[in-house]
N, C-alpha and C positions, 0 to 999 in steps of 0.2 A: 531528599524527599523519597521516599516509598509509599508503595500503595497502602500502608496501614500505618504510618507513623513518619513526621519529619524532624527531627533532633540536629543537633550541632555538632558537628566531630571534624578531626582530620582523618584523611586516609593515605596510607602507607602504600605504596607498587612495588614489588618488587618483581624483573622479568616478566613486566604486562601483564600480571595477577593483582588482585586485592592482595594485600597481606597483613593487613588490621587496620582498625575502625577505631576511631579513641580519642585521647586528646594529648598533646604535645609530644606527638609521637616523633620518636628520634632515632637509627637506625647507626648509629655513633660512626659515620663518615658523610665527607662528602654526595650530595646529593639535592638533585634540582628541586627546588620550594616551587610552587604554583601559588600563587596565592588568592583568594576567590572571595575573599571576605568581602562580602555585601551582595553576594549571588545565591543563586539555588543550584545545586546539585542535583539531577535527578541522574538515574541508571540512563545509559545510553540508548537514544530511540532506536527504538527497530521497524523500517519501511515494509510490511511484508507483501507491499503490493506494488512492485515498481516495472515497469517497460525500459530496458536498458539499450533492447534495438540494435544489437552488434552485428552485422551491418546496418542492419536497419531497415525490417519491412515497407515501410511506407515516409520514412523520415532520416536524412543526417545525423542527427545526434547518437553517439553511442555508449560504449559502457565508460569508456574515462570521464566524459562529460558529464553524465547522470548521476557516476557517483561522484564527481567533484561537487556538482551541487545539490547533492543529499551531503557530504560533510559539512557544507558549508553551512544549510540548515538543520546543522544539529544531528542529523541522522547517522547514525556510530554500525549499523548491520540494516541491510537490506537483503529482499526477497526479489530475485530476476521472475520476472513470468518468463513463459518460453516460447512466444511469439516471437522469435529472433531467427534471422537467416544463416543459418539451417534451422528449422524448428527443435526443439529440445526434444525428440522421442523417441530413442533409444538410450543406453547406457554408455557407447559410444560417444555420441554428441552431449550426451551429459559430460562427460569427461571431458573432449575440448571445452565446453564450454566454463569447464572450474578453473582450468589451464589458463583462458584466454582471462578470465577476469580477475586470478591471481599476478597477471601480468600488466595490467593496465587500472586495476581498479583503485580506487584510495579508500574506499569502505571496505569492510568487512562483508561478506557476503553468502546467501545460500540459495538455492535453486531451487522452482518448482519444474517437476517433469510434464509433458502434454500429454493429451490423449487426444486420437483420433481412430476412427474406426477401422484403420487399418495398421495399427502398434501395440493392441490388446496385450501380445505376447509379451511386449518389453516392460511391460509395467514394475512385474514381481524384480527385475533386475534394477530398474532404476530405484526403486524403494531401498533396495539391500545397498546401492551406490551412496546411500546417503539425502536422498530427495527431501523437500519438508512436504510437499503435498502433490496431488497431480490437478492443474488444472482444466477444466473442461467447461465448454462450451457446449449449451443449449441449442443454439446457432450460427449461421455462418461466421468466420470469424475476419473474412476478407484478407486473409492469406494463406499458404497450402494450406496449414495444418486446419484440415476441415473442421467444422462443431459435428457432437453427433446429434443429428438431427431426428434420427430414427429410434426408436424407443428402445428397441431390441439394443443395440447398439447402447446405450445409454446401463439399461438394467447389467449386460453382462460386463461393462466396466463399472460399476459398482459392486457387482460380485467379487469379480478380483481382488479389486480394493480389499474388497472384505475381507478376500480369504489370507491376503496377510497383516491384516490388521492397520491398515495405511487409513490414509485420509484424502477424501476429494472433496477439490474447493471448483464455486461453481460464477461462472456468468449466467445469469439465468434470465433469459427472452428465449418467447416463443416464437422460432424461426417460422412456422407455417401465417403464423400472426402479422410478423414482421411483413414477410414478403408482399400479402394481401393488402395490409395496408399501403405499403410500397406504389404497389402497381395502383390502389383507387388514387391515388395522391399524385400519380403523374398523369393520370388519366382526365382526372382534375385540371390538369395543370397549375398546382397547387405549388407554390415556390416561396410563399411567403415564411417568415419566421417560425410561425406554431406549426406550421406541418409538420416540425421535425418532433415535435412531441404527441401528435398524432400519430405519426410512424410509429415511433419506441415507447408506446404508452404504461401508464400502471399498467394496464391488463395485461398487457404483453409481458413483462415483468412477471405480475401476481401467479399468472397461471404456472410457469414454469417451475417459481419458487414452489409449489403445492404442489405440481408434480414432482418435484427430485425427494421432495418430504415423503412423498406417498411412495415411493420407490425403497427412499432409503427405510421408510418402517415395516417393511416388510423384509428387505435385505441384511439391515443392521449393518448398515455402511455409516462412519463417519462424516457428517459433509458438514461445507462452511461454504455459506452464500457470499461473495463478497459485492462490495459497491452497491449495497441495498439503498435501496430511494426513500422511501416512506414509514412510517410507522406500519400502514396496513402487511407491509414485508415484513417486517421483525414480528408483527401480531402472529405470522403464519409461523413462526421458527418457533417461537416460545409456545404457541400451540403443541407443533409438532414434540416440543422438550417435555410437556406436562405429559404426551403420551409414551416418552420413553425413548426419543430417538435424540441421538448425541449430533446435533443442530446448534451452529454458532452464524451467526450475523458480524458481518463488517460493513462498516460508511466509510465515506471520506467525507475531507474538509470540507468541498464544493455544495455535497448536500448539508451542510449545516451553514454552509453561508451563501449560496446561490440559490436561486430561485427557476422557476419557467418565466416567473415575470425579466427574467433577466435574460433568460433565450431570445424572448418577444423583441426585447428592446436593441441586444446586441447578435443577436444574430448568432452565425459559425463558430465563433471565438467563441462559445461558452457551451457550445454542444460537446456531450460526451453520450458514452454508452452504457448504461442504459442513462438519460437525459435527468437532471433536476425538475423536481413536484412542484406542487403550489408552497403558498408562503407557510400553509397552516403545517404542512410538509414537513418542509423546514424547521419552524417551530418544536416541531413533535420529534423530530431528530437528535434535536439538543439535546432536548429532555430526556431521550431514549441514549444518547450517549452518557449522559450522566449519571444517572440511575442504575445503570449497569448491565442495562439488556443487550448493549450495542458491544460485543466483546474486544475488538479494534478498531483501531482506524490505521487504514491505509493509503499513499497519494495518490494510487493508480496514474504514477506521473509518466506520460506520456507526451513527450518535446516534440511535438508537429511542428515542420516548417511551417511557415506564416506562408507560404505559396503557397501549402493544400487546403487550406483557411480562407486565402481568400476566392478560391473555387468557387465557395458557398456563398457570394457578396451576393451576387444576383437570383441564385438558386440553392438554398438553406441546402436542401438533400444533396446538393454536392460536393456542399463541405465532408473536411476530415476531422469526425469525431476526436477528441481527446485533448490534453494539455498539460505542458508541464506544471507539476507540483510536488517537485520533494523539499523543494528549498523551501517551500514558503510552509509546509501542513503543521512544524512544530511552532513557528510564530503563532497561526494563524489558533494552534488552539491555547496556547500563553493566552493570546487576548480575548477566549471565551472565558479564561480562570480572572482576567483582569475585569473581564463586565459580570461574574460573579457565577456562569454557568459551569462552568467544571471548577473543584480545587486542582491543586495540585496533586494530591494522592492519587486520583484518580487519570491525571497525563501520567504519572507513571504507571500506572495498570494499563491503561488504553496502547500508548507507546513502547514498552517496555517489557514487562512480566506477562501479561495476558500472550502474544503474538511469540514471545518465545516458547511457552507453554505449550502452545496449540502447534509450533510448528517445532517440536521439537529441541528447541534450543538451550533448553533452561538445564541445572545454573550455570551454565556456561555464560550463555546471554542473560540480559532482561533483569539484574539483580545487581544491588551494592548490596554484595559479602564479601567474607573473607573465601578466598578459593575463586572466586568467579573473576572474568578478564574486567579488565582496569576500564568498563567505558562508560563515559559521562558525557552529558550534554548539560552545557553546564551556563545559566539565563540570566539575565537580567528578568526582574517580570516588572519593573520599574519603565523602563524604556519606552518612550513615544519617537516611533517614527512612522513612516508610510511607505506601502508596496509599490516599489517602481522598477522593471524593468532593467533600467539601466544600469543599477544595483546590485543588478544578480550576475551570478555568471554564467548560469546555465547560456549556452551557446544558443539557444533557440530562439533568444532576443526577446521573449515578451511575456505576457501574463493574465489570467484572469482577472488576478486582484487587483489590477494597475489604480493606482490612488486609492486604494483602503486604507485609513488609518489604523494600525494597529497600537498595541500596548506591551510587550516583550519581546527578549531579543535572542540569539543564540551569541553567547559571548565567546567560547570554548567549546570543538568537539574533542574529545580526547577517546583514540580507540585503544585498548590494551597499553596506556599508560603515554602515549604518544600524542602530543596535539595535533591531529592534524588541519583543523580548524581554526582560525582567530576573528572575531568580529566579522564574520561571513566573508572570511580569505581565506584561500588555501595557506598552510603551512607544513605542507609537506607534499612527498612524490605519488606518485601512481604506482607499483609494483609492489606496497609494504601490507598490502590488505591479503586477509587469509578466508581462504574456501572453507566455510564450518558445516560440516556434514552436521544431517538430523542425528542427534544422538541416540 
């Protein structure tokens, strides 16, 4: 499957490359068959939004873990945010950190760099090191690496960006928003379930997205919003696109299948940053991912112990946003193509081509061709089972989707010609994954 056409062939590896597309292709020795007949093929997913956590700002789980359970679901290269102790913002700690996760990791991987208002200068270095994007915060981020909160701050690191031509990817809430609501809601003594979507509401959201747009079309900065909530979000980007300014949208899984009705009902367990909209939200998500406005999806999976989770049993606001999801975001959108909302062509745009593109990667990543690395994610879309925990391996123990039936499976990851995946098992070690600079 590719984004414009899916046909029948075998494919050839030779030295972790494609090396032709064809039929009864024979390379006259010895040499391992795979055989997949009765599956899909798609080019290898690429997570470009994952929390790896190497020690781990606020959580256990680290980089072996997150990428054993992104191979395990499917995911062939992934993107580290740089919320990690030490934060990512010099070129420096860029470098251990390619070090550390060519050592431990079983994905393939690449790096986004931070910004904080006190690293302006290392920017142009980390870009030239290989960065795919730098990300930045609107608001606080609840660890060192501060958000820039202050505008000035905010416009003269998009000038940078600018000036060499880089790209900056954004969380966007309005931290003065944030706070205020903060402080009426405990002043409230407001502890119930929906406070927390009160705290981090659309608005809070909306405004921010419409400021970085208003910033960036004056500066002619790149940017890419990620973990957009609503349609009324993507309304503001493609706005800002008809006026000229190079503005991409990313979702994740959560908001095409969670809800606020589901904050309401469960609580801490499904709050994330910024929070899932109403149903109609939802709805308009799907359609906005299918259609083509919505340029990736990424799992912004984040493995919170179940200890800062359940903080929030009594008092919502003191739970810890986030949750793991790399394992589950290529199942979980197989069963939007099995209920009829996405084809296939389209998981690999979403997954694959689109997220190498914008960061960089392509045709390295993101692509079955001849010349590009050997990786597939490779499905049943036959398959009926259901999300459980127990199942997975991510170390964090648990799930959003616990008891969702889904409809497709990850049968095979295969990165640069190697399985390292089987039937959501590891099948291989941690140290064989390679650091892919932005080309």
């Amino acid at each position: 499957m590719t984004p414009r056409q899916s046909f029948r062939a075998d494919i050839r590896v030779r030295e972790g490359v494609i090396d032709a597309i064809g039929h009864d292709l024979s390379d006259g020795r010895d040499s391992e068959i795979i055989d997949v007949g009765g599956l899909t093929v798609l080019p290898g997913a690429i997570d470009p939004h994952s929390h790896l956590w190497e020690a781990g700002f606020i959580s256990d789980p680290d980089f072996a873990d997150s990428s054993a359970s992104a191979v395990a679901g499917g995911i062939t290269t992934l993107i580290d945010m740089p919320l990690t102790v030490p934060e990512v913002l010099d070129v420096e700690l860029f470098e251990d950190k390619a070090q550390l996760g060519k050592s431990t990791s079983y994905a393939d991987f690449a790096l986004h760099g931070g910004v904080s208002p006190d690293n302006l200068s290392d920017l142009d270095a980390m870009w030239h090191a290989g960065c795919t994007a730098f990300k930045i915060f609107t608001c606080e981020t609840g660890c060192p690496m501060a958000g820039l909160t202050d505008d000035h701050d905010l416009v003269e690191a998009l000038r940078i960006v600018k000036s060499f031509s880089g790209l900056a990817t954004f969380h966007a809430e309005n931290n003065d928003l944030l706070a205020g609501n903060l402080a009426r809601l405990r002043r409230a003594n407001r502890t119930d379930n929906e406070a927390f979507v009160e705290w981090r509401s659309e608005t809070v959201e909306l405004e921010a997205i419409n400021r970085i747009l208003f910033y960036a079309s004056r500066i002619g900065t790149r940017v890419n919003i990620v973990h957009v909530t609503s349609p009324a979000g993507v309304a503001l980007i493609h706005q800002a696109r008809a006026n000229g300014v190079d503005a991409t949208a990313e979702t994740c899984p959560h908001y095409l299948y969670l809800s606020s009705d589901d904050i309401a009902e469960r609580g801490a367990w499904v709050t994330c940053a910024p929070p899932m909209r109403g149903l109609d939200a939802r709805e308009g998500m799907r359609s906005l991912a299918a259609d083509g406005s919505i340029l990736t999806v990424g799992s912004d999976h984040g493995p919170v112990d179940p200890l800062l989770k359940r903080r929030g049993s009594n008092n919502i606001l003191d739970g810890q946003p986030g949750f793991p999801g790399n394992e589950t975001m290529v199942p979980l959108l197989l069963n939007l193509a099995a209920e009829g909302t996405l084809t296939f062509e389209r998981i690999a745009e979403l997954t694959a081509e689109a997220p190498a593109i914008l960061y960089g990667l392509y045709p390295r990543k993101g692509t079955i061709s001849v010349g590009s690395d050997a990786d597939f994610t490779i499905v049943d879309p036959e398959y009926d089972w259901t999300i459980r925990a127990k199942n997975l391996i991510g170390k964090s123990g648990w799930s959003p989707y616990e008891g969702l039936a889904v409809r497709g499976k990850v049968e095979f990851t295969i990165i640069r010609g190697r399985v390292v995946a089987e039937n959501g098992r590891l099948a291989s070690d941690p140290g064989t994954a390679e650091f892919i600079r932005r080309q």
